[in-house]
C-alpha positions as CSV (number, residue, x, y, z in Angstrom):
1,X,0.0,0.0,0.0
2,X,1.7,3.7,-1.3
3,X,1.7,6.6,1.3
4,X,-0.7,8.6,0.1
5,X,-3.5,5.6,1.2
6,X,-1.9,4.5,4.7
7,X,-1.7,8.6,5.3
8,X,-5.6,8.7,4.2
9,X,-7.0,5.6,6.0
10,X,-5.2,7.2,9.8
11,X,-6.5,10.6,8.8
12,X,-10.0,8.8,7.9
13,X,-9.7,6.9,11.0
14,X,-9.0,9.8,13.3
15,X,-11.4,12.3,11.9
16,X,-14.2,9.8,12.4
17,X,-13.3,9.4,16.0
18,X,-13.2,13.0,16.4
19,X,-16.9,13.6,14.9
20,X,-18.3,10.0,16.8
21,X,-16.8,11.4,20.2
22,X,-18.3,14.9,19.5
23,X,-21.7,13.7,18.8
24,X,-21.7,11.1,22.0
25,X,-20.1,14.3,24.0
26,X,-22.3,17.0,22.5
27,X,-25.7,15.3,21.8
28,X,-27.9,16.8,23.7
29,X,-26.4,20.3,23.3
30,X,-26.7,21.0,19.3
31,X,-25.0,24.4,19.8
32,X,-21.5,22.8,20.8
33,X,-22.0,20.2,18.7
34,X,-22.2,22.2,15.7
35,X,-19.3,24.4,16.8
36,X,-17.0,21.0,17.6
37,X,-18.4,19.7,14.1
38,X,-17.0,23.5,12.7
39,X,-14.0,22.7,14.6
40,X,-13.6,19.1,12.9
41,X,-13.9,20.3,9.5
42,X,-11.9,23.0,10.0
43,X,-9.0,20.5,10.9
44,X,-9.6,18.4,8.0
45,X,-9.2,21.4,5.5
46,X,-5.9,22.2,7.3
47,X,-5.0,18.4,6.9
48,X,-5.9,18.4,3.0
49,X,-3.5,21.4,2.6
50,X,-0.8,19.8,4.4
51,X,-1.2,16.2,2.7
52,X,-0.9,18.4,-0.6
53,X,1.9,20.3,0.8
54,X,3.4,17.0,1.9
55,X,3.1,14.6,-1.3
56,X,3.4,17.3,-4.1
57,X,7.0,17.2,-3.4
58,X,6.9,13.4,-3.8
59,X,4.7,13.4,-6.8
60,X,7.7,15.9,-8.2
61,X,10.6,13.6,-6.7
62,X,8.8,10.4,-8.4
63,X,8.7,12.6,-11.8
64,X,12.3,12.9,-11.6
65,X,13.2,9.7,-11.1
66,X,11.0,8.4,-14.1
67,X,12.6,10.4,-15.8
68,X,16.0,9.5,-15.4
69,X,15.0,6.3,-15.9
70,X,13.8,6.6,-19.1
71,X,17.0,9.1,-20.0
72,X,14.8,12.0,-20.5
73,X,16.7,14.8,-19.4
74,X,14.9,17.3,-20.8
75,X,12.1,17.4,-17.9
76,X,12.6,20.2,-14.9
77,X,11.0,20.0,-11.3
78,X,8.6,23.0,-10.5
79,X,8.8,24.2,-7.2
80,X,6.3,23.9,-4.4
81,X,6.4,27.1,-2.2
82,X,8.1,25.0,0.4
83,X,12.0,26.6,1.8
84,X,12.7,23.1,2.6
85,X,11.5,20.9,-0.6
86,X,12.7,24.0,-3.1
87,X,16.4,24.1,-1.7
88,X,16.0,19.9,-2.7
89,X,14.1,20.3,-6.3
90,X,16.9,23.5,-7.0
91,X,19.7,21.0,-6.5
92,X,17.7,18.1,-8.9
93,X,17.2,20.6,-11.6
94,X,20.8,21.7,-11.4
95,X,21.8,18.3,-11.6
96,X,19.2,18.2,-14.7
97,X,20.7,20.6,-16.4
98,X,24.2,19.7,-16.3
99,X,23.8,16.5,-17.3
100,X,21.4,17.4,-20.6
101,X,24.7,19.7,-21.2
102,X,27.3,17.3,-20.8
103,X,25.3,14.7,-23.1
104,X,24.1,17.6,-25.9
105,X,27.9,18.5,-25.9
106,X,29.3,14.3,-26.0
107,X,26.2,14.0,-28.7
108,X,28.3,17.0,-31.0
109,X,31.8,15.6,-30.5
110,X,30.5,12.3,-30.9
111,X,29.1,13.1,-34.7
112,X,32.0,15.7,-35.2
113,X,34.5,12.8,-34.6
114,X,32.2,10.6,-36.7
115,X,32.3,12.7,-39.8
116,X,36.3,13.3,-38.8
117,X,36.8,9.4,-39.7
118,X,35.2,9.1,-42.3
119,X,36.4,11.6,-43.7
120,X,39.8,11.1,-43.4
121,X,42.0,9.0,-45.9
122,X,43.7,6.9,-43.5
123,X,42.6,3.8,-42.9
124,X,40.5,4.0,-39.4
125,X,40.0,0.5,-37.5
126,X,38.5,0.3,-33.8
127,X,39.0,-3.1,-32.1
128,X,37.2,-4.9,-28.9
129,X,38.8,-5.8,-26.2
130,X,39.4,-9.2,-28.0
131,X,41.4,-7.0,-30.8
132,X,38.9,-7.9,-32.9
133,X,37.3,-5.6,-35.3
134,X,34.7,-3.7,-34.6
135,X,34.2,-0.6,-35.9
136,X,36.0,0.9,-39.7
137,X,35.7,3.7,-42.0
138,X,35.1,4.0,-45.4
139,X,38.9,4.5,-46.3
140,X,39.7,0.9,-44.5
141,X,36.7,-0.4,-46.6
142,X,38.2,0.8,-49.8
143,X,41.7,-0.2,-49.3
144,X,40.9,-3.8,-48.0
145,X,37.5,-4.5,-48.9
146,X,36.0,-4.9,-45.8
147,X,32.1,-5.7,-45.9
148,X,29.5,-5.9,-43.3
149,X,31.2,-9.6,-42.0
150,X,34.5,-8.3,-41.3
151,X,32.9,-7.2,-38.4
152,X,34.0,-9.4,-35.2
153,X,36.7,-10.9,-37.5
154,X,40.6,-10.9,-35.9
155,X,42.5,-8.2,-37.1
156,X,45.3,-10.1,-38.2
157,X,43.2,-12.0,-40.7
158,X,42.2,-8.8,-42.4
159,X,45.7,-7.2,-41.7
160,X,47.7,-10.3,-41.7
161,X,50.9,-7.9,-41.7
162,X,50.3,-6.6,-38.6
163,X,51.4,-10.2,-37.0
164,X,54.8,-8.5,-36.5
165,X,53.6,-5.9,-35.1
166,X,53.1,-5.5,-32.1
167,X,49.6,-4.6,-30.6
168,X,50.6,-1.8,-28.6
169,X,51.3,1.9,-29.0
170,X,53.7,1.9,-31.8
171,X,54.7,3.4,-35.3
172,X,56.3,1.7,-37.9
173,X,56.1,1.1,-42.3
174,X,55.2,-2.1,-43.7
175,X,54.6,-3.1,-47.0
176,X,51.4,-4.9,-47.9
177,X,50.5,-5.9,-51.8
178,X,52.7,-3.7,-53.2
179,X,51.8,-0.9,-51.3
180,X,53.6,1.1,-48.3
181,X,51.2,2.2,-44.7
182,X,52.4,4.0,-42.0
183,X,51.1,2.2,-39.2
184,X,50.3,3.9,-36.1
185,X,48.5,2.1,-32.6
186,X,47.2,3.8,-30.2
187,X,44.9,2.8,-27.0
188,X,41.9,4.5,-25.2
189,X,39.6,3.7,-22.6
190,X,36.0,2.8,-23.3
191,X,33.7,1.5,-20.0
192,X,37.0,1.2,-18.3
193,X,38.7,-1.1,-20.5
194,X,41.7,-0.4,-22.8
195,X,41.1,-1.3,-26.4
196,X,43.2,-0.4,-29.9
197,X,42.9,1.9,-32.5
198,X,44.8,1.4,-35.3
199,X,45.5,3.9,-38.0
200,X,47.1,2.6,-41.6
201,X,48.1,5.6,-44.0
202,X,49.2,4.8,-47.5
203,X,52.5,6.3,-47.6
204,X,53.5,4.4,-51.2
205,X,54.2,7.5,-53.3
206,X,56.2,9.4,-50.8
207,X,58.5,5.5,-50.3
208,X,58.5,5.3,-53.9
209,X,59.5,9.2,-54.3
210,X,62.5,8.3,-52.1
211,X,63.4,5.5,-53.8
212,X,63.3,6.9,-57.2
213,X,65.6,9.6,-55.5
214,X,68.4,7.0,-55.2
215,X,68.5,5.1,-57.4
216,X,67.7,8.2,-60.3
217,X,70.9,9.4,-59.0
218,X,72.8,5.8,-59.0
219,X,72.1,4.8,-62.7
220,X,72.7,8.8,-63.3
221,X,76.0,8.6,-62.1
222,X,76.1,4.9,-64.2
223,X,75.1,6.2,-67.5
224,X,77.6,8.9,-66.8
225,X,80.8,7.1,-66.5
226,X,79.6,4.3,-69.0
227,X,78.4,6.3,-72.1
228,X,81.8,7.9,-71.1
229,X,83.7,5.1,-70.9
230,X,82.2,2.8,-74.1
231,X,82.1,5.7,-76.5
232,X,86.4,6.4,-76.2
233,X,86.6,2.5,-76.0
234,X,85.1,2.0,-79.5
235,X,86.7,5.2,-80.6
236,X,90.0,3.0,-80.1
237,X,88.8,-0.2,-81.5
238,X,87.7,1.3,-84.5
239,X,91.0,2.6,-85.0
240,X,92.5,-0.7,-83.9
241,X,90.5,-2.7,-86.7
242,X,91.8,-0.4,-89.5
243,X,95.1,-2.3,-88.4
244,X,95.0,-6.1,-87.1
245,X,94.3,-9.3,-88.7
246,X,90.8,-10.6,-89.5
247,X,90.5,-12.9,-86.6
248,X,91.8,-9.6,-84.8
249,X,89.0,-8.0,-86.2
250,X,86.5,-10.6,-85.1
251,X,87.2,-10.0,-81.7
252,X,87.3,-6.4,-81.8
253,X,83.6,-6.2,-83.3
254,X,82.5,-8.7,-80.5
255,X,83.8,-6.0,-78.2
256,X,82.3,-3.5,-79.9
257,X,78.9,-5.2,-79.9
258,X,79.5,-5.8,-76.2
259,X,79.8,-1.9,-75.5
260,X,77.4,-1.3,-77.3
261,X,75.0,-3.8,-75.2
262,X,76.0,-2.6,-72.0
263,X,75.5,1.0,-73.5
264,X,71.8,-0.1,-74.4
265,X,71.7,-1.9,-70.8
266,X,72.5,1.6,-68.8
267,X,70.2,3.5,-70.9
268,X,67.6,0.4,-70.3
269,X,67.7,1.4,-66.2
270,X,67.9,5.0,-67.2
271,X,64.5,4.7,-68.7
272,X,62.8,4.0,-65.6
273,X,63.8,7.2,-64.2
274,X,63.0,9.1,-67.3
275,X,59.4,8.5,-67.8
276,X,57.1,11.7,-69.1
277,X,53.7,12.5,-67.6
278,X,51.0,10.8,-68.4
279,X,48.7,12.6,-71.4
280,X,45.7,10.8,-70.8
281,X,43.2,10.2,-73.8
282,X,39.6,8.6,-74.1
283,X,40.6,5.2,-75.3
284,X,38.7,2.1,-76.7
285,X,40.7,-0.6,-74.9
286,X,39.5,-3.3,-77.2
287,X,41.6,-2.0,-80.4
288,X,44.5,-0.6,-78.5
289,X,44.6,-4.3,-76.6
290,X,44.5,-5.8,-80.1
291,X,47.4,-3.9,-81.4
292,X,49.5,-4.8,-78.4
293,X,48.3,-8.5,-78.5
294,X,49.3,-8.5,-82.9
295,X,52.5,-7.0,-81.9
296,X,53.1,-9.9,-79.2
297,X,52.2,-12.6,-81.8
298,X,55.2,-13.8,-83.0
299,X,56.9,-14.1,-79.5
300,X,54.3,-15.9,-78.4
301,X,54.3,-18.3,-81.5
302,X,58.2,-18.7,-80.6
303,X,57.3,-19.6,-76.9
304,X,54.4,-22.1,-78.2
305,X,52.1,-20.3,-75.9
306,X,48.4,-19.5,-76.8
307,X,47.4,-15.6,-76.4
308,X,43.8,-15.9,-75.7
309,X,42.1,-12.4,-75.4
310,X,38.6,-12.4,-73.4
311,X,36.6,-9.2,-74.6
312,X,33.8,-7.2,-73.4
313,X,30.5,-7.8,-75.6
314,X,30.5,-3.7,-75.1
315,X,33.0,-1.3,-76.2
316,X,35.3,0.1,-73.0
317,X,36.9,2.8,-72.7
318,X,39.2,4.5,-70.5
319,X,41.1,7.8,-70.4
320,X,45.0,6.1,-70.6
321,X,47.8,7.4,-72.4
322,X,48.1,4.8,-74.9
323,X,52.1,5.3,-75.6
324,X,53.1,4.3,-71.5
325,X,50.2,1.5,-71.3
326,X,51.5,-0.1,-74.0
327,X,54.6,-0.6,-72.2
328,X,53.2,-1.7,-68.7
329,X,50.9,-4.4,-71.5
330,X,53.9,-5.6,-73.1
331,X,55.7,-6.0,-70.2
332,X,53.2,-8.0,-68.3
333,X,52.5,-10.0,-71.1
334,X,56.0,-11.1,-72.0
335,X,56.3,-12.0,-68.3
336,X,53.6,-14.3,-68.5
337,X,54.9,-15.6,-72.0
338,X,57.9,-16.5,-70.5
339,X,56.5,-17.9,-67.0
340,X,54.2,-20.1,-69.6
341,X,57.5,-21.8,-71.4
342,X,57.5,-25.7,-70.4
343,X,54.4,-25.3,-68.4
344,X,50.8,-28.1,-69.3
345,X,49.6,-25.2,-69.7
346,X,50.8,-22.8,-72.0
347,X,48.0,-20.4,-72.6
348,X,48.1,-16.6,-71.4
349,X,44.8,-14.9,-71.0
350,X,44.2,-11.0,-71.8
351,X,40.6,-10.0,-70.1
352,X,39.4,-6.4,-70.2
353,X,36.1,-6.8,-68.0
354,X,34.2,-3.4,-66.5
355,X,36.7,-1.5,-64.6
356,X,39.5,-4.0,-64.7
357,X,42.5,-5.4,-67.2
358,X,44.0,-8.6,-66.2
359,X,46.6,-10.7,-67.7
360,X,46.5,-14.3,-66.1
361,X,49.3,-17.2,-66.9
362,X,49.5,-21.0,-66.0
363,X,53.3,-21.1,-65.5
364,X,55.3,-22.0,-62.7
365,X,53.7,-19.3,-60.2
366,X,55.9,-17.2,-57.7
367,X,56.4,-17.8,-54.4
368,X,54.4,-15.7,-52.1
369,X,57.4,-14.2,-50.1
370,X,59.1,-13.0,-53.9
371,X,55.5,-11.5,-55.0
372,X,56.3,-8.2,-52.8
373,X,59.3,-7.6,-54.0
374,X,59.1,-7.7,-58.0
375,X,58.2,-4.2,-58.1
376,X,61.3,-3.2,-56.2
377,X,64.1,-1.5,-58.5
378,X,66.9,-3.9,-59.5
379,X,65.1,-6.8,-58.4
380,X,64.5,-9.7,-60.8
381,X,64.3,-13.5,-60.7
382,X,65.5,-14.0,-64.1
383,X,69.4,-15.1,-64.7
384,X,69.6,-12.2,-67.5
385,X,67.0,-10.0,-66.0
386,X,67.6,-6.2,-65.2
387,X,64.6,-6.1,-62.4
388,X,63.6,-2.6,-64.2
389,X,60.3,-3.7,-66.3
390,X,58.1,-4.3,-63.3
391,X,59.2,-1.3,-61.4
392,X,58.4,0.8,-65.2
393,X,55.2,-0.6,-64.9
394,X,54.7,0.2,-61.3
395,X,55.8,3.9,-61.9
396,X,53.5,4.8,-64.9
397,X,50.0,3.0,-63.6
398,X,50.8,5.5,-60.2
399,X,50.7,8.3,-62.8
400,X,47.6,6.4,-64.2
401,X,46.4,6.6,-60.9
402,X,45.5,3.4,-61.2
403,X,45.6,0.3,-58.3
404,X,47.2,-3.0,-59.4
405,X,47.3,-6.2,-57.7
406,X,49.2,-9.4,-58.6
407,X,48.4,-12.9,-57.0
408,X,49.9,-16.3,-57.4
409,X,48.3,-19.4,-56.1
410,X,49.0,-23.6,-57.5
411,X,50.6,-21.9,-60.8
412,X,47.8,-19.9,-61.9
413,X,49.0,-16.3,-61.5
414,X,46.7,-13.1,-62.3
415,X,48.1,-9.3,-62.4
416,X,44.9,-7.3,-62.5
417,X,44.6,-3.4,-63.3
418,X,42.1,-1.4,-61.9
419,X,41.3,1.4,-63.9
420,X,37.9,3.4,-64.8
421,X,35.7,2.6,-67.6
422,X,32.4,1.4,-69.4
423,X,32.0,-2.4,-69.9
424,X,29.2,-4.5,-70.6
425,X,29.5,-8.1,-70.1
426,X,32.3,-10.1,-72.1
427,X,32.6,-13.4,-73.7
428,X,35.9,-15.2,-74.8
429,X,37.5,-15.8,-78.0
430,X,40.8,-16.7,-79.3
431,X,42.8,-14.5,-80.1
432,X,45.7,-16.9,-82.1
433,X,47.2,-19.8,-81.7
């Protein structure tokens, strides 16, 4: 039973006591019983006043705390008249206030920070208190497409370069499919537990900057001395020939031919630091594929591999600068020629799909610890390779602006362009035999 009801039934209780024992006292004099009867009802006015006095500021205390159960914070006490009860409902509204402040204000930082993430062109990932994922903005989507069930996955699957890392706060560079992040950890405390954020920047052009820096000035310096060098050496064994024997001779013009490779050889590296801006053109990537697949022909016929082109039902088109993509084309193509040679396989596959070129081989494959690397200057597997092709093709899709990827898995390896274009759907033909 509520206070209001146990204060009614005593006052009930005692007011008809009062009247009973005035009527038994005062019955057989009606004047005082009318004034005792006056008396009575004058007390019961003065008690209806003081029950309302007494349980308005309950009914307002009760108010309050519905509504800080339901988190409405918007909802203010009015006073009651009462010095006591007043001071108490002053304090509660205070309190009110402050709080519907404090959460207004943590409501604005909350969406400022919100639009501050996913905004920002870092990759943004949030992780439980299992480092797990939990939370990531758009940028992380893009760069490592992420969907709705990457959610609750460990971060290391997603981000399995982060396995040397450690999980704590930290800055360091890794590379991760041919691409450079700046990797910075950092902790904060949510409910009184520490979790991670984790904060991956794409730092690729500013590494690959710096390392066109060197080695531009290396093969500088190379060319120098050896253009130098080779052109007074054959200046001198042209003379000599004028004056030996013919085997003499012989051996002078296999010098000379050899100068004259290693002269082609330092302009070959001297290329890759050398390579214009890109003039980008609307492009129908059908015929230009087709030109660079005829000119491929015969070394592919040589190789006894099949060049099979898959093309879009649609035309495609792209805004490329036809002169440089050739290159990067040839070059991927004659890598997966020659990655084709002795394989059951020998058939190379051109696609140009919505979006996307990709070249695909069924050659010996490359190891996953060596796929990383081929883009790096200098670096080649081949016994007579210059490691300079890759790194060319690198260098002009960045001026493309264009994302590659290159995967190798049971022989079957894919190097896939990412580009922008109009494409229908495609079917496959062959191209030649």
């Amino acid at each position: 039973m509520s206070l209001k009801w146990r204060y009614r039934i005593v006052h009930f209780i005692v007011f008809g006591l009062f009247t009973a024992l005035a009527v038994y006292t005062f019955q057989e004099n009606l004047k005082y019983l009318l004034l005792a009867e006056f008396v009575i009802l004058i007390l019961i006015v003065l008690s209806f006043n003081l029950f309302r006095a007494l349980f308005l500021p309950i009914d307002q205390i009760k108010l309050g705390i519905d509504t800080i159960k339901d988190q409405d914070f918007t909802v203010k006490i009015t006073e009651t008249g009462l010095v006591e009860v007043d001071e108490m409902i002053k304090v509660y509204n205070a309190l009110i206030e402050n709080i519907r402040r404090e959460r207004r204000f943590q409501k604005e930082q909350h969406f400022f920070l919100s639009q501050l993430i996913d905004n920002l062109p870092l990759a943004v990932f949030i992780l439980d208190f299992d480092d797990k994922i939990s939370e990531y903005n758009p940028s992380a989507a893009q760069l490592f497409q992420l969907n709705e069930s990457s959610i609750g996955t460990a971060v290391f699957e997603v981000l399995p370069f982060l396995q040397s890392v450690s999980l704590e706060p930290t800055f360091s560079i890794k590379r991760y499919n041919n691409n450079y992040f700046r990797i910075t950890i950092n902790n904060f405390v949510h409910k009184g537990f520490n979790r991670k954020l984790i904060m991956l920047e794409e730092v690729s052009r500013e590494v690959f900057a710096i390392e066109k820096k060197a080695y531009d000035k290396v093969i500088r310096m190379m060319a120098h001395e050896v253009k130098n060098s080779v052109g007074a050496v054959n200046s001198i064994l042209d003379e000599l020939r004028k004056e030996v024997s013919e085997e003499e001779c012989n051996l002078l013009e296999i010098s000379i031919r050899r100068n004259l490779a290693l002269n082609q050889f330092i302009n070959n590296f001297a290329k890759v630091v050398r390579i214009p801006e890109a003039n980008l053109q609307r492009t129908e990537l059908v015929a230009w594929a087709e030109e660079v697949l005829t000119l491929m022909k015969s070394k592919a016929l040589e190789a006894d591999v099949q060049l099979t082109f898959i093309k879009p039902i649609m035309p495609v088109y792209a805004d490329i600068d036809t002169t440089l993509m050739e290159q990067v084309l040839i070059n991927v193509l004659l890598n997966a020629i020659e990655a084709s040679i002795g394989a059951d396989k020998r058939v190379v596959e051109l696609e140009i799909s919505p979006n996307k070129i990709i070249v695909t081989d069924f050659g010996s494959g490359i190891p996953e610890k060596l796929q990383n690397e081929l883009f790096t200057p200098f670096f080649t597997t081949k016994p007579q390779g210059q490691g300079v092709g890759l790194t060319m093709v690198r260098d002009i899709l960045k001026k493309h602006n264009f994302t590659y990827t290159l995967k190798s898995n049971d022989g079957k390896t894919e190097f896939c362009i990412n580009i922008s274009s109009t494409s229908e759907t495609t079917k496959s033909v062959s191209f030649l035999s």
